[in-house]
SEROLUM-328997 format. One record per residue (C-alpha): residue in one letter; x, z, y. Coordinates in steps of 0.02 Angstrom, whole numbers, plus 50000, padded with zeros to 5 digits. Layout:
<pts>
A;X;Z;Y
...
</pts>
This chain:
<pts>
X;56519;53636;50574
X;56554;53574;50750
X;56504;53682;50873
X;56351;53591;51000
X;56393;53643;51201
X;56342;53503;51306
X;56318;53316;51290
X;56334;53167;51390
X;56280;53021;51315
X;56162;52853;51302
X;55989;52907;51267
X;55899;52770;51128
X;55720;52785;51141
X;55645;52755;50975
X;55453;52739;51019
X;55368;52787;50863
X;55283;52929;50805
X;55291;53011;50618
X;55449;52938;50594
X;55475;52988;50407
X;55651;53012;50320
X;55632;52902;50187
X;55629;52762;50358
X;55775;52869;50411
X;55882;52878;50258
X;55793;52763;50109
X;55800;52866;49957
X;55901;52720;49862
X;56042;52786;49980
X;56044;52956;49907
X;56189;52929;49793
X;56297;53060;49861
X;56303;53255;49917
X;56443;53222;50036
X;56400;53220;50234
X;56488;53061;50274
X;56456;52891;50246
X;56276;52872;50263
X;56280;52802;50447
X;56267;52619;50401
X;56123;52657;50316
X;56002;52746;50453
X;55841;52663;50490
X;55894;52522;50365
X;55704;52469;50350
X;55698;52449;50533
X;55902;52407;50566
X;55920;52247;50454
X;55808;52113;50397
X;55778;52064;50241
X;55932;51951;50195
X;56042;52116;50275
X;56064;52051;50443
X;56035;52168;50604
X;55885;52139;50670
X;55892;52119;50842
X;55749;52190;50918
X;55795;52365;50839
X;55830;52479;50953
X;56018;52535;50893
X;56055;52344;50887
X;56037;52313;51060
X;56206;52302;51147
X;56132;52447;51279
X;56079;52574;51144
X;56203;52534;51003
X;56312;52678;51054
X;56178;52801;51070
X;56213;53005;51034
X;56049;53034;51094
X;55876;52979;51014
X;55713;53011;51093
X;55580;52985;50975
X;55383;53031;50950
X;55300;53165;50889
X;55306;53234;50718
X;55478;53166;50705
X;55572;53196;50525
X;55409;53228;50439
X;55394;53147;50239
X;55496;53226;50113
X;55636;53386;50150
X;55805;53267;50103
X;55951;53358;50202
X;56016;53163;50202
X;55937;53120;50340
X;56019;53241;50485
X;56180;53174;50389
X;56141;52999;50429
X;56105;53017;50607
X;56262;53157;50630
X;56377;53006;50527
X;56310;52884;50647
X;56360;52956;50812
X;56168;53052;50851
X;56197;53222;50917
X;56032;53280;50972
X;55846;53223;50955
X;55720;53230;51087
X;55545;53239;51024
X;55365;53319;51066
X;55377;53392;50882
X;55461;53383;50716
X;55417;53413;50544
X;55462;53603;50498
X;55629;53577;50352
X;55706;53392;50445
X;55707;53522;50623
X;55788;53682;50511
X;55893;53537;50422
X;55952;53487;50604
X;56032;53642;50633
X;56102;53670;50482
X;56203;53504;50534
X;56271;53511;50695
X;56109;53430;50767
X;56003;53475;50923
X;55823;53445;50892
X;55749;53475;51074
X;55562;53499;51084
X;55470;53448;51226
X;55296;53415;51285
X;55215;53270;51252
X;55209;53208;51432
X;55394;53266;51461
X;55464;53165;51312
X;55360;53024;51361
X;55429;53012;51541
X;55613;53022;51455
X;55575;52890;51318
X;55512;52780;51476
X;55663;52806;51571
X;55777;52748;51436
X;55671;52590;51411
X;55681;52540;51594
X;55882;52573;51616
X;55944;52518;51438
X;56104;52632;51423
X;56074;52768;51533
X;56147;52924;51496
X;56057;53101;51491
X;56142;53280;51482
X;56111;53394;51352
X;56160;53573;51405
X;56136;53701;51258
X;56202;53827;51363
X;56073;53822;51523
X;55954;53733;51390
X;55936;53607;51514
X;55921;53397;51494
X;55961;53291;51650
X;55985;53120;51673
X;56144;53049;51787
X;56029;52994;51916
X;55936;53140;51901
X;55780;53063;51887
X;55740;53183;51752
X;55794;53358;51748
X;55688;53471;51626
X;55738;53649;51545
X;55681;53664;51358
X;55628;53827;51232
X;55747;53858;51074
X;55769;54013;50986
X;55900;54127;51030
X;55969;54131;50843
X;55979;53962;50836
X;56054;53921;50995
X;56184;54043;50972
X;56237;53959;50791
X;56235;53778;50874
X;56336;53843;50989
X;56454;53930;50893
X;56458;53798;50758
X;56393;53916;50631
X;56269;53841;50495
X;56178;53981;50369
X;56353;54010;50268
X;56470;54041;50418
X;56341;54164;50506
X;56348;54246;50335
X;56526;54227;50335
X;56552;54331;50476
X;56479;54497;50389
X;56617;54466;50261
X;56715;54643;50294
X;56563;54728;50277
X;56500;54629;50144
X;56657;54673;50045
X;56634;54842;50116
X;56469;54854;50002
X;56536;54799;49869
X;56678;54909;49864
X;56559;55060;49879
X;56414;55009;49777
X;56554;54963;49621
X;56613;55158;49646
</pts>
């Protein structure tokens, strides 16, 4: 898993709230158990219209946002049913981290598990972000796992965020629940070579 350090990128503010994964990653799309290749599909009920078009007035269609690796969304973010798809989807798209007042429980472990930073901020805090990336279409914020700190360029907003020390140290390290296992192996084998005699 790639490791998450710091970001710089264009912030997307998606200004919605309960944003479920079956709007991030339609179940029809769940074909496949590989991590790739589910990009064109995120948000496909809000991303194209009916005859398959992009709609316009989506956020990630407008010229501004389209290269967003940052989405700052509304509260209970990820909520709806526990498909790992839908971290994939955003990660295969080019989203590194999610700002958000909250997120449902399995899509925020999911993050993790994927190379993903979901950042949790209050309400007010995530509001005045959203609001600055709607009034300077492509601005960029910084994402610093390290200082757990998010800034924008024009540092206009500069805030410092909670995240468990576990986690941060296996987003940092790249390490999803296999390679923090993975690196107990010599005393894993250890075990087993005593406990079989």
């Amino acid at each position: 898993m790639e490791p998450f350090v710091k970001l710089n990128g264009i912030a997307a503010p998606l200004d919605r709230v309960n944003v479920d994964t079956d709007q991030i990653i339609p179940a029809v799309y769940l074909k496949s158990i590989l991590r790739t290749g589910f990009g064109d599909a995120l948000f496909t009920p809000w991303r194209y219209k009916a005859d398959g078009s992009p709609d316009p007035d989506f956020v990630l269609n407008v010229p501004a946002y389209r290269d967003a690796s940052i989405l700052v969304g509304g509260r209970n973010f990820g909520c709806g049913s526990s498909r790992e798809h839908a971290p994939w989807a955003l990660h295969d798209y080019g989203i590194r981290c999610i700002i958000a007042p909250s997120f449902a429980d399995i899509f925020y472990n999911n993050c993790f598990q994927n190379g993903l930073l979901p950042v949790r901020l209050p309400e007010e805090t995530a509001r005045k972000i959203m609001d600055h990336a709607l009034a300077n279409p492509g601005a960029r914020l910084n994402v610093d796992l390290e200082s757990q700190r998010v800034w924008s360029d024009d540092e206009e907003i500069s805030v410092t965020f909670e995240i468990d020390a576990a986690r941060r140290h296996a987003l940092l390290n790249g390490l999803d629940d296999i390679g923090l296992t993975l690196q107990l192996e010599d005393r894993i084998a250890a075990y087993e070579q005593s406990a079989n005699g």
